[in-house]
C-alpha positions as CSV (number, residue, x, y, z in Angstrom):
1,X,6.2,-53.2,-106.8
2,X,3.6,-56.1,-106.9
3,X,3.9,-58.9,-104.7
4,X,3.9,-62.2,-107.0
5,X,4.5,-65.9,-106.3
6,X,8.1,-65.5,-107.7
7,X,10.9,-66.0,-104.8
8,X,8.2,-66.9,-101.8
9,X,9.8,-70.4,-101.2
10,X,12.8,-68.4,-101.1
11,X,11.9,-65.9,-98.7
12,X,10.0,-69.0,-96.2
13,X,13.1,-70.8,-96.1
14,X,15.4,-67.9,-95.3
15,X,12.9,-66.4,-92.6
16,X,13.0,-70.1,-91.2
17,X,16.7,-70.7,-91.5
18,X,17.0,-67.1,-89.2
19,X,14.3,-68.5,-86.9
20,X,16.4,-71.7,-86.4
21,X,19.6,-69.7,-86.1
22,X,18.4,-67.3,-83.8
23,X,16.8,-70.8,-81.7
24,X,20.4,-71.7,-81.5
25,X,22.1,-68.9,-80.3
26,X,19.2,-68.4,-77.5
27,X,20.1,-72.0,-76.2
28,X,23.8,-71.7,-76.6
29,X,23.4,-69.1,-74.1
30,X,21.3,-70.5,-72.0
31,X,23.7,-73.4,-71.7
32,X,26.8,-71.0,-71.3
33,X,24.7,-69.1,-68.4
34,X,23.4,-71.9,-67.0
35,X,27.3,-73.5,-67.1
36,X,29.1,-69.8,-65.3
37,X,26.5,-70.1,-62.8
38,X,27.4,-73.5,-61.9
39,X,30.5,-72.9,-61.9
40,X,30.8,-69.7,-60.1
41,X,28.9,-71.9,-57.5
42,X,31.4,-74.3,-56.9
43,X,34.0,-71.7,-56.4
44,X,32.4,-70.3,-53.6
45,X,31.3,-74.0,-52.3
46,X,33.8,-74.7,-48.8
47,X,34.7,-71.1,-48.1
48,X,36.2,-69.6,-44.9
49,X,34.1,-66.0,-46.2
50,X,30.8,-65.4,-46.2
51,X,28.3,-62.4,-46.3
52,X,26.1,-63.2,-44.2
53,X,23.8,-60.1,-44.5
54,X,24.1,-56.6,-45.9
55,X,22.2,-53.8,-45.1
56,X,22.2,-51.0,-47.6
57,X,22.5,-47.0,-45.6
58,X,23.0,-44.6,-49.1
59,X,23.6,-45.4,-52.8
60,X,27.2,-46.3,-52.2
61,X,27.4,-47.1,-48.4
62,X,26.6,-50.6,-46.5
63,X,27.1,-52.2,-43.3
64,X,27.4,-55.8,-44.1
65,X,28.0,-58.9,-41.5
66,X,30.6,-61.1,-42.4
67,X,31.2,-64.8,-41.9
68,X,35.1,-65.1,-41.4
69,X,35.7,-69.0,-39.8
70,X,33.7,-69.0,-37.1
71,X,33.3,-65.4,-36.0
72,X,31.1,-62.6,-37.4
73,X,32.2,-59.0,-38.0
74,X,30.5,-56.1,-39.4
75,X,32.1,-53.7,-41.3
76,X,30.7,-50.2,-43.4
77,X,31.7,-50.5,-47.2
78,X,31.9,-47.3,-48.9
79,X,32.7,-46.2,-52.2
80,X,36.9,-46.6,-51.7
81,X,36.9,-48.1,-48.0
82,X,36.1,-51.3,-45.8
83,X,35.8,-50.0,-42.1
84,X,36.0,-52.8,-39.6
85,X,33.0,-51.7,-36.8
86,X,33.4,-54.5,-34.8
87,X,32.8,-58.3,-34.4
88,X,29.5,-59.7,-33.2
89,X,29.3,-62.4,-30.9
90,X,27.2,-65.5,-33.2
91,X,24.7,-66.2,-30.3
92,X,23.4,-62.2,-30.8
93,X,22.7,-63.2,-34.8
94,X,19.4,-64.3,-35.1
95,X,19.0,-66.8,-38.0
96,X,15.6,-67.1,-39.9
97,X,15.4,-69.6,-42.0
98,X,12.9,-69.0,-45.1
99,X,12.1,-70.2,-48.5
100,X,14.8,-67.7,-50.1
101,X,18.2,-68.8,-47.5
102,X,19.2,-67.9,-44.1
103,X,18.7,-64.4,-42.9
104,X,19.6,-62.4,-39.9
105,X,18.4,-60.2,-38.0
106,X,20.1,-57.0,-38.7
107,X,17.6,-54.2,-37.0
108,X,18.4,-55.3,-33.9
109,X,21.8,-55.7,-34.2
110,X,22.2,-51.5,-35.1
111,X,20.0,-50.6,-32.6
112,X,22.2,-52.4,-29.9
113,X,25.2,-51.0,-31.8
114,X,23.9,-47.5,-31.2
115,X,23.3,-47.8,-27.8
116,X,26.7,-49.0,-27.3
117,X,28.3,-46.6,-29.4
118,X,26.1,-43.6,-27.4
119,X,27.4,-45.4,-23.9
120,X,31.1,-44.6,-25.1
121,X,30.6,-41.1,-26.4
122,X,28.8,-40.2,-22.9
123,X,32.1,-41.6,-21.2
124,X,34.3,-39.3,-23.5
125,X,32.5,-36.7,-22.5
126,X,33.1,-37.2,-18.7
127,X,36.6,-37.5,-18.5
């Protein structure tokens, strides 16, 4: 088949009418994404529950510290359960304040946990 002059206005204007449709749909979903996100946002604006940090031990287990009011609590999230491990007084939650949020200063706060939680099982053991 030869490639003549016959039909190229044809095929210009439909390559450009798929260029401008394409154009369209790209920033009718940027608008809609942009829009969720805002919204989503203000859902979560005022909110007595926060996660405050999480801390990621296997591919399906966390330990996370929660924000519920005005005390902290960590709990382990698995794959089918939420284990309350205790709550954590604020003034042992180090805040760092950085160019991506607030973060805290979870290391610590497990190695104190362990310590505590090794203190126990060595007074089980006595009795």
């Amino acid at each position: 088949m030869l490639l003549t002059g016959v039909g190229t206005g044809d095929d210009l204007a439909r390559l450009l009418s798929v260029l401008l449709i394409f154009i369209a749909v790209l920033g009718v979903t940027l608008y809609t994404t942009r829009w969720i996100a805002k919204y989503q946002k203000m859902q979560s604006v005022n909110r007595n529950i926060e996660v405050v940090e999480t801390c990621r031990l296997t591919a399906n287990k966390f330990v996370q510290i929660i924000r519920l009011g005005d005390t902290y609590v960590a709990v382990a999230v698995c794959k089918d359960t939420v284990t309350l491990l205790g709550e954590v007084p604020k003034d042992q939650i180090e805040f760092k304040v950085d160019s991506g949020g607030t973060s805290v200063n979870f290391k610590d706060f497990l190695e104190k946990a362990k310590l505590f939680n090794s203190g126990k099982n060595d007074e089980s053991k006595e009795e």
